[in-house]
KOLPA-816721 format. One line per 4 residues: number of its first residue (from 1); their letters; for each residue z, x, y of C-alpha. Coordinates in Angstrom, 2 decimals. Layout:
NUM) A) Z,X,Y | ... .
//
This chain:
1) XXXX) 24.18,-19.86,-50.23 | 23.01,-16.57,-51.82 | 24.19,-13.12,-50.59 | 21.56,-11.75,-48.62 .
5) XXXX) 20.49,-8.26,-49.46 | 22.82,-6.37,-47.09 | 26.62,-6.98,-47.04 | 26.97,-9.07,-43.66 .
9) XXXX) 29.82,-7.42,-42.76 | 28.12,-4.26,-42.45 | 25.86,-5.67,-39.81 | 28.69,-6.84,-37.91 .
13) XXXX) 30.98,-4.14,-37.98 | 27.58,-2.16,-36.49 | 27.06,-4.39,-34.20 | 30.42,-4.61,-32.53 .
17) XXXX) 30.45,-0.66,-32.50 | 28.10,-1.09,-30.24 | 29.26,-3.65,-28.27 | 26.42,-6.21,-28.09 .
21) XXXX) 27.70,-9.60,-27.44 | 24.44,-11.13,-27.19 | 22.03,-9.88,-30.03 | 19.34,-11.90,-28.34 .
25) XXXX) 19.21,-8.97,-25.70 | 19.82,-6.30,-27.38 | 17.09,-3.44,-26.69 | 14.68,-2.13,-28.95 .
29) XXXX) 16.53,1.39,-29.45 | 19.97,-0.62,-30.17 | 18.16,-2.67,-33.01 | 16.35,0.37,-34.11 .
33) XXXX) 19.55,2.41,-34.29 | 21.85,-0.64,-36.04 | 19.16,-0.95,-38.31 | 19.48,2.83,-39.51 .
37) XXXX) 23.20,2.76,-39.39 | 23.30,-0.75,-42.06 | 20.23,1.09,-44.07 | 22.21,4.78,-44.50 .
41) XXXX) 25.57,2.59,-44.84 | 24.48,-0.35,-47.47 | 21.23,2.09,-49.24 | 19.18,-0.52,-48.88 .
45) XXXX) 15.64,-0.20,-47.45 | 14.76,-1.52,-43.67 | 11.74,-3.58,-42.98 | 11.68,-2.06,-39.23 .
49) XXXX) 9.25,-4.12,-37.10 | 11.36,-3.44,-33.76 | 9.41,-0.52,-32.55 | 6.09,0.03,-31.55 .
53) XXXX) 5.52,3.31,-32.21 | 2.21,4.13,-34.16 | 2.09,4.56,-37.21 | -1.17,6.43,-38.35 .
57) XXXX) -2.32,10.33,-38.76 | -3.16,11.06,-35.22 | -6.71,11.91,-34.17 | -8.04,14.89,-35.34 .
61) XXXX) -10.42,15.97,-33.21 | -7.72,15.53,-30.36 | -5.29,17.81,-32.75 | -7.89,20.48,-33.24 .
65) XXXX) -9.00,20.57,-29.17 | -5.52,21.05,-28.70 | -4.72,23.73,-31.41 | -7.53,25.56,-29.60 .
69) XXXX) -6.26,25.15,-25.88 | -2.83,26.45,-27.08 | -4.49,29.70,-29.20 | -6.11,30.44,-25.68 .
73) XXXX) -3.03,30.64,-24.05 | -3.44,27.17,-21.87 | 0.56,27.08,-22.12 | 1.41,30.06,-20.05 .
77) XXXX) -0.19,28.13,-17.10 | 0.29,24.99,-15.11 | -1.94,22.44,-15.06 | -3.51,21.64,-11.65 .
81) XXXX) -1.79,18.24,-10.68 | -5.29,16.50,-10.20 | -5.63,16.81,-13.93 | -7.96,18.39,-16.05 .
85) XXXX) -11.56,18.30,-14.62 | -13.17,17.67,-18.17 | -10.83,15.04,-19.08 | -11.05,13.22,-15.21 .
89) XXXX) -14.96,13.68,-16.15 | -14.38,12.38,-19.98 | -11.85,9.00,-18.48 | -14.47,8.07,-16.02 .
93) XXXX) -17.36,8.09,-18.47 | -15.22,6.37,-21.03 | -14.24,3.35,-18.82 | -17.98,2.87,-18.20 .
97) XXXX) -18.76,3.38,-22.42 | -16.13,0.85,-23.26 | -15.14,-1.20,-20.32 | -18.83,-1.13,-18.63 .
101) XXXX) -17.05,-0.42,-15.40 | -17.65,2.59,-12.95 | -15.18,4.67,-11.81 | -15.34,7.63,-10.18 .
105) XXXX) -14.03,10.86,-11.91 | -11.55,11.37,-9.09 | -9.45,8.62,-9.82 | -8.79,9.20,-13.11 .
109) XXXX) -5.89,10.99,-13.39 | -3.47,12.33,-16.08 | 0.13,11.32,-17.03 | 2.60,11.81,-19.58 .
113) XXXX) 1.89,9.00,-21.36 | 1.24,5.43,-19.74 | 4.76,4.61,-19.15 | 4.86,7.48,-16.13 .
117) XXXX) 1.57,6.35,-15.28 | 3.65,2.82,-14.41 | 6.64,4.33,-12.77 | 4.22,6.16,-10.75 .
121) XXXX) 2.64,2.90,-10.10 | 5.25,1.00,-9.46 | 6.84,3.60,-6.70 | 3.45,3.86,-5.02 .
125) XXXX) 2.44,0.26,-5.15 | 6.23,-0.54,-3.64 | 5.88,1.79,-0.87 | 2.40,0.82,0.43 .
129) XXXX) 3.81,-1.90,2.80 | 7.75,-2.57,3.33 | 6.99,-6.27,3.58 | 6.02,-6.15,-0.28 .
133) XXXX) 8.14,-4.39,-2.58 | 8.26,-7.00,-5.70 | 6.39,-6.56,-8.41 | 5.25,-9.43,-10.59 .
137) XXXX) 4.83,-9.81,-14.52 | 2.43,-11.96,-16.31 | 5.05,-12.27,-18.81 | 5.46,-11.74,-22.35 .
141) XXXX) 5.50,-7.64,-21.64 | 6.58,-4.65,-22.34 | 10.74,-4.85,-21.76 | 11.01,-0.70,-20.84 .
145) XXXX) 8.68,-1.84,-17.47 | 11.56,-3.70,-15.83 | 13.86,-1.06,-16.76 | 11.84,1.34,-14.73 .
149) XXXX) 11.81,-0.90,-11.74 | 15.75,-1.54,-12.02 | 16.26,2.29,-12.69 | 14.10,2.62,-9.28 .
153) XXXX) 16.39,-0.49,-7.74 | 12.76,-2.34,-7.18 | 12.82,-6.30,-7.17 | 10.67,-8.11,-9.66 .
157) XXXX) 9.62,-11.55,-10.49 | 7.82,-12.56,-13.67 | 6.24,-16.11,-15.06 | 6.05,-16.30,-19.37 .
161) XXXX) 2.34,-17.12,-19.19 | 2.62,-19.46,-22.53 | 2.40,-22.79,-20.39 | -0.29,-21.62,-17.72 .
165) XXXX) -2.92,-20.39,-19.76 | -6.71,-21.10,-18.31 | -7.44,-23.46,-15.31 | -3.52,-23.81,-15.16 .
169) XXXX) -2.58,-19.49,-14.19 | -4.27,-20.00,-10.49 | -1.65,-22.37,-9.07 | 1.45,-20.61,-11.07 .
173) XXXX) 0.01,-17.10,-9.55 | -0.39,-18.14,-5.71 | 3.27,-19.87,-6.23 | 4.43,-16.21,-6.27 .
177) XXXX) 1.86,-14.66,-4.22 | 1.62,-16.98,-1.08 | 5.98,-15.91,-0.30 | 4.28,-12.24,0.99 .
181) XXXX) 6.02,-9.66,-0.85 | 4.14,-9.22,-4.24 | 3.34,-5.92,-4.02 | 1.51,-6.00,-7.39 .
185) XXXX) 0.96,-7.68,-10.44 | 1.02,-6.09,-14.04 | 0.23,-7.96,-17.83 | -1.02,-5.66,-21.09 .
189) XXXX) -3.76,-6.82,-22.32 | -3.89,-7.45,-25.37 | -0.72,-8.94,-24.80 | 2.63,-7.05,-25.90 .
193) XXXX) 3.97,-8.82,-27.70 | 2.12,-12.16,-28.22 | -1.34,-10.58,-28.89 | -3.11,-13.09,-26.43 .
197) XXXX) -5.91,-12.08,-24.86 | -6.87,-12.70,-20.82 | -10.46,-13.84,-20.88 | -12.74,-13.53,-17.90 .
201) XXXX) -12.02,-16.92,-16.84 | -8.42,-15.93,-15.93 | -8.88,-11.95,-15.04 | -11.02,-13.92,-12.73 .
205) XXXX) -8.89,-15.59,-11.08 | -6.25,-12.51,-10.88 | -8.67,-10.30,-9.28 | -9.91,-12.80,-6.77 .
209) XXXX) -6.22,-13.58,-5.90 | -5.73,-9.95,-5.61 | -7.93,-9.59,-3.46 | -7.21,-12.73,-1.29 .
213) XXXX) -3.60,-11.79,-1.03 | -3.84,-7.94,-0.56 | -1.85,-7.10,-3.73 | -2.64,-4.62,-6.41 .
217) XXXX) -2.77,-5.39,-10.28 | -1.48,-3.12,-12.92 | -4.01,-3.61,-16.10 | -1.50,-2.26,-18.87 .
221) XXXX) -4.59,-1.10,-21.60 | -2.37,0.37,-23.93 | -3.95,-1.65,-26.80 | -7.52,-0.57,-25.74 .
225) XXXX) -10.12,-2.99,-27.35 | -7.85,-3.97,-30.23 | -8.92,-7.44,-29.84 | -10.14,-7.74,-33.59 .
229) XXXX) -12.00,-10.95,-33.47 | -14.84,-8.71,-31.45 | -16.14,-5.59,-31.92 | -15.30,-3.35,-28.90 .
233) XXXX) -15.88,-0.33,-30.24 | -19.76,0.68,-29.81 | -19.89,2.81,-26.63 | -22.62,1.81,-23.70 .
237) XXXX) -22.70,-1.92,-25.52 | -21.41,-4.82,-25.26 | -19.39,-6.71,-26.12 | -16.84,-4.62,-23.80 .
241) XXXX) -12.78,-4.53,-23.13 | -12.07,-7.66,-20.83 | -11.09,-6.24,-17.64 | -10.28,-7.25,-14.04 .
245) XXXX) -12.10,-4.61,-12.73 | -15.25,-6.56,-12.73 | -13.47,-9.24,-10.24 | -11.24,-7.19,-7.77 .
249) XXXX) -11.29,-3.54,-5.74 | -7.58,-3.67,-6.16 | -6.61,-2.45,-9.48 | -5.04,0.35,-11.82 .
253) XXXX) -6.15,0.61,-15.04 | -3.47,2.31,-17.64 | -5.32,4.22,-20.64 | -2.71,5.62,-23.24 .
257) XXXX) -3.63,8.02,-26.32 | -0.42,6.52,-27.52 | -1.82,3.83,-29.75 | -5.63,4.04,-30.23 .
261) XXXX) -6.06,7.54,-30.43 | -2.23,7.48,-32.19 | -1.59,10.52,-30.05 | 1.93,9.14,-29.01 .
265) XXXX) 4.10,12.25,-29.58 | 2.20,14.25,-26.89 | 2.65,11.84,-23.93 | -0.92,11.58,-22.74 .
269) XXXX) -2.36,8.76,-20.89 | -4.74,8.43,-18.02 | -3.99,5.89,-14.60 | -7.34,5.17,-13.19 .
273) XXXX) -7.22,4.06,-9.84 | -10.39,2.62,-8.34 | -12.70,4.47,-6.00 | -11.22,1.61,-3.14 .
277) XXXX) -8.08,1.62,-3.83 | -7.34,5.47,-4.21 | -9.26,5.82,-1.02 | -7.54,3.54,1.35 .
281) XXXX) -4.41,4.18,3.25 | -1.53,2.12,3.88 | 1.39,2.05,6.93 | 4.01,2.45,4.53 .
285) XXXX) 2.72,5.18,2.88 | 1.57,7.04,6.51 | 5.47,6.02,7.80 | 6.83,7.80,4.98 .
289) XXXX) 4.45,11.14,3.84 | 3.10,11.29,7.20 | -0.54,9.98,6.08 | -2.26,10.26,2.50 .
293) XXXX) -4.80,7.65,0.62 | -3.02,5.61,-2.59 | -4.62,8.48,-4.77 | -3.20,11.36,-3.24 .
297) XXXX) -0.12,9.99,-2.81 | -0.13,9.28,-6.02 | -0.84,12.80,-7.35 | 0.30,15.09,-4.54 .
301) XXXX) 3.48,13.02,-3.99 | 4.32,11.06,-6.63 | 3.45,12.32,-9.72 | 4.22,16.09,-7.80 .
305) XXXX) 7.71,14.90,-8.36 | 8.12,13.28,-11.36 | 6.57,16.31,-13.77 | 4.29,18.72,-11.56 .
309) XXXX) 1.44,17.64,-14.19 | 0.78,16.58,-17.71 | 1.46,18.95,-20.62 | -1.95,21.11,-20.22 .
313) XXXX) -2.61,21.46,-23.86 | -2.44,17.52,-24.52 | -5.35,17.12,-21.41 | -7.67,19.50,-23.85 .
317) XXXX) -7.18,17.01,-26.69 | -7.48,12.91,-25.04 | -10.53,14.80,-22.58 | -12.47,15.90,-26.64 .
321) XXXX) -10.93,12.43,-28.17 | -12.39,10.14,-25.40 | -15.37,12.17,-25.71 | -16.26,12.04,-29.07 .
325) XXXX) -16.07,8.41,-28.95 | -18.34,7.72,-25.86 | -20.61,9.95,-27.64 | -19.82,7.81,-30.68 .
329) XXXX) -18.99,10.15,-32.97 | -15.36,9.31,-33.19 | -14.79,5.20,-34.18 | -11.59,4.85,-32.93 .
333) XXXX) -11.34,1.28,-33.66 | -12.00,2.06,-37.44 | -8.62,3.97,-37.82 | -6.43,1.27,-35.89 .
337) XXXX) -7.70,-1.81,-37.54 | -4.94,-0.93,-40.12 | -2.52,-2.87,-37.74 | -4.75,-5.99,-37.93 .
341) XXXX) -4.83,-5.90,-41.67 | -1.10,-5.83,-41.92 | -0.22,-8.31,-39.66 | -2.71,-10.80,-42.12 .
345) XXXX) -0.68,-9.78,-45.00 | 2.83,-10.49,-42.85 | 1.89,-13.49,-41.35 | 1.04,-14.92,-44.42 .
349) XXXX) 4.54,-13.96,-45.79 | 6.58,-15.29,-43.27 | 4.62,-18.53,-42.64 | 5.07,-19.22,-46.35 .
353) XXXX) 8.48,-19.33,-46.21 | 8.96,-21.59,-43.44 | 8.47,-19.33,-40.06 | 6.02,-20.20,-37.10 .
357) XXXX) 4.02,-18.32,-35.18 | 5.12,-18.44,-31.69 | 1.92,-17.45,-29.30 | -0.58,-18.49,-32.19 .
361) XXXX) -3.19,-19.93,-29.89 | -5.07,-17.80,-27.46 | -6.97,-20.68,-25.19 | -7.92,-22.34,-28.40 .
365) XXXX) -8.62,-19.49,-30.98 | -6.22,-18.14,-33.40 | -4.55,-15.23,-31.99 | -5.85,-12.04,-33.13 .
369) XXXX) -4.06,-10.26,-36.31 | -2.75,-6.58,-34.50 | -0.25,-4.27,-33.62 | 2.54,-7.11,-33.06 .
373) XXXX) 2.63,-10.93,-33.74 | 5.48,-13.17,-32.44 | 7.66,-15.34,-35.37 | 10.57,-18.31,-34.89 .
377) XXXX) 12.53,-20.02,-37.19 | 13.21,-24.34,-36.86 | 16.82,-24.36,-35.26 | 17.73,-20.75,-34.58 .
381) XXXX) 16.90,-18.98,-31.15 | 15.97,-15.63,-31.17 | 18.81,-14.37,-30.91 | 20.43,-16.18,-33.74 .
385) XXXX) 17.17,-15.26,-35.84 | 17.28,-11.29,-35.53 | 20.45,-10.69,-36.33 | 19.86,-13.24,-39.63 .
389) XXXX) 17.15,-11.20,-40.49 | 19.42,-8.00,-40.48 | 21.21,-9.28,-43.21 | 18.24,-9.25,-44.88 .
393) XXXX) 17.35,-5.81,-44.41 | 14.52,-6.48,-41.55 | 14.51,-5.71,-37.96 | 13.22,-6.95,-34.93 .
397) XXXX) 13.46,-7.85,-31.06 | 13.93,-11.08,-29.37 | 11.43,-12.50,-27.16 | 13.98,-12.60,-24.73 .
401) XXXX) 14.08,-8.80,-24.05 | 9.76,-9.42,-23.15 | 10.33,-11.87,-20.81 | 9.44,-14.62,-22.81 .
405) XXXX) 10.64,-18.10,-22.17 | 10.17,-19.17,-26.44 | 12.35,-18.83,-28.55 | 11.32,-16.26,-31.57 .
409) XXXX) 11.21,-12.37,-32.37 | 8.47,-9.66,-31.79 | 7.28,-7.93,-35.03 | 5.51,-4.81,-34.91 .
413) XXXX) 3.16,-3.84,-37.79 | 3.49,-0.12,-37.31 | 5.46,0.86,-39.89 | 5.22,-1.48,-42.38 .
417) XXXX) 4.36,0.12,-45.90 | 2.49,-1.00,-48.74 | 4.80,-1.71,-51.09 | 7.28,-3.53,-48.63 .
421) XXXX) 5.08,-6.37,-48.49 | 6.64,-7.36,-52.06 | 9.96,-6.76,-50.21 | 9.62,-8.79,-47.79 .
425) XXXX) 7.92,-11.89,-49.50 | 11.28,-11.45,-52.03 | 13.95,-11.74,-49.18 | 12.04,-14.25,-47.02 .
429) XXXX) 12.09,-16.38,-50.19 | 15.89,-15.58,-50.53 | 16.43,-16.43,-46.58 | 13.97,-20.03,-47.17 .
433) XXXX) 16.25,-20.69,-50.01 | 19.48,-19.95,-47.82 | 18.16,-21.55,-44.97 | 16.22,-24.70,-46.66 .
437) XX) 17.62,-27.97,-44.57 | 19.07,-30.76,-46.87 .
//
């Protein structure tokens, strides 16, 4: 066997300072920060594929709207907790430009960044009825979403969706939802981080279970209309973002700047809570505020609590981003199909040298090429296969940590640069020669 690139012992020694028995489930900010410990310690270059953090100039008509709110002064004053009227006005017309779905302006409310806009979600969906307080994941998923609900001390269940694709998700959802205490059900869609898509078939069938079973589904859209195979991106045509809006009353739609706008560092998303849902009131939530709908719980309790609004300043800029691309002078899509051209070029790489794709069939059709793609190795688990990698100066998280049942890694595309394609396709030629069977 030839040495790998980086010194094993280095990757060792880093990962018994921080005391991870089992690589397999270590998190994505452990990897991340091993990864820069070996690179600073062995000077050799990190392929980092563990974090999915953007990796593109952010918009800059969002940049410039907010410049201008700050050089007004918009920072000396808090922002009412409803959010923004411009940008509630801006979501709502949005949804209907890309998603072809209507939505009332009132229910489209501001967080910092879609992961309060699930916390928030989470606490409010738990406390709606005492009988349900178990939320359910259409696994693979996002692995900081069960943190939030073990941070909160919630119960969850969750079901890797690999096996019960199609005709087969019905019986595998009512399984969970006929024992009475699914409070709601959340999946991202696109998928993080298998890149499968839901298709109207089965966001069918979760909305009309939904709705049959009183519970409320969580549409994670932090990957909004990144399918690639279609063009999403025209506003007021179609073809539009799959949604299950279109099949249930019951439903939450998440919206972050984070990844199609690449507005991450600001922490601006928007929760949009349909005109039934945010309108209807529940015992649990009258036993413990004394009365309230969903929405204004949501905003005048929850959210009151968690930040007393979204930075003001950020509002300014997603309200003139989501603007100038219903008006369609801002192709949004254009910017982040970037990701889908890199995960082509890394595919290609890996599969050459003897990896598999592990979700590479979405109902029948090649998954889409985007932000992350899912990768195993013949005989190693996941586990065993990210901490190999380290030793060859790449990085990235188990399927385990996503709720996946496969065996395999997540790679994200985000900051992959050009010339470490040539880097990688020269050390996953060293690991196929190291790893060849007899």
């Amino acid at each position: 066997m030839k040495n790998s690139p980086i010194e094993r012992n280095i990757i060792d020694n880093a990962i018994a300072a921080f005391q991870i028995k089992d690589f397999g489930k270590a998190t994505i900010r452990e990897v991340k920060a091993i990864a820069a410990r070996a690179e600073e310690e062995s000077g050799v270059e990190f392929i980092k594929m563990e974090m999915g953090v953007p990796g593109l100039p952010p918009a800059a008509v969002g940049v410039k709207a907010e410049i201008e709110a700050l050089q007004n002064g918009i920072a000396s004053l808090y922002p009412d907790i409803n959010g923004l009227p411009e940008l509630k006005q801006e979501a709502s017309r949005f949804i209907k430009a890309f998603i072809n779905v209507d939505l009332k302006p009132e229910g489209c409310v501001p967080v910092t960044g879609s992961m309060q806009g699930t916390f928030a979600s989470f606490l409010t969906c738990c406390q709606c009825n005492e009988q349900r307080n178990t939320i359910l994941f259409i696994d693979p998923g996002f692995p900081v979403q069960k943190q939030q609900l073990t941070v909160m001390g919630q119960p969850y269940e969750t079901f890797d969706v690999y096996d019960y694709r199609g005709d087969k998700l019905k019986a595998k959802l009512e399984s969970y939802l006929e024992r009475g205490n699914i409070a709601a059900i959340i999946y991202s869609n696109p998928n993080n981080p298998g890149w499968i898509c839901l298709n109207d078939d089965e966001l069918r069938t979760i909305g009309t279970l939904a709705t049959q079973y009183d519970v409320i589904v969580l549409e994670d859209l932090a990957y909004f209309a990144m399918d690639f195979r279609r063009d999403l991106g025209t506003p007021f045509q179609p073809p539009y973002q799959a949604t299950v809006a279109r099949y249930t009353d019951n439903y939450v739609l998440l919206i972050s700047g984070s990844k199609a706008f690449s507005y991450a560092g600001q922490r601006i998303g928007v929760s949009c809570i349909s005109d039934h849902l945010y309108q209807r009131s529940y015992p649990g939530l009258t036993d413990r505020y004394g009365g309230g709908t969903f929405g204004t719980v949501f905003i005048h309790r929850i959210l009151y609590a968690l930040s007393s609004g979204t930075s003001h300043s950020a509002q300014y800029a997603m309200a003139t981003m989501m603007k100038a691309a219903s008006d369609g002078a801002y192709h949004f899509l254009n910017d982040v199909h970037t990701y889908g051209q890199r995960a082509k070029k890394l595919k290609e790489i890996f599969l050459r040298h003897g990896f598999y794709l592990v979700y590479d069939n979405d109902l029948g059709e090649p998954v889409a090429d985007g932000f992350y793609f899912t990768i195993g190795y013949p005989g190693m688990t996941g586990g065993e296969l990210a901490r190999e990698l380290m030793y060859y100066g790449v990085s990235a998280i188990s399927l385990e940590t996503t709720g996946s049942r496969q065996e395999g890694l997540r790679a994200c595309t985000s900051f992959i640069q050009d010339h470490q394609y040539a880097q990688l396709d020269e050390r996953m030629a060293l690991f196929e020669e190291n790893h060849r069977r007899s």
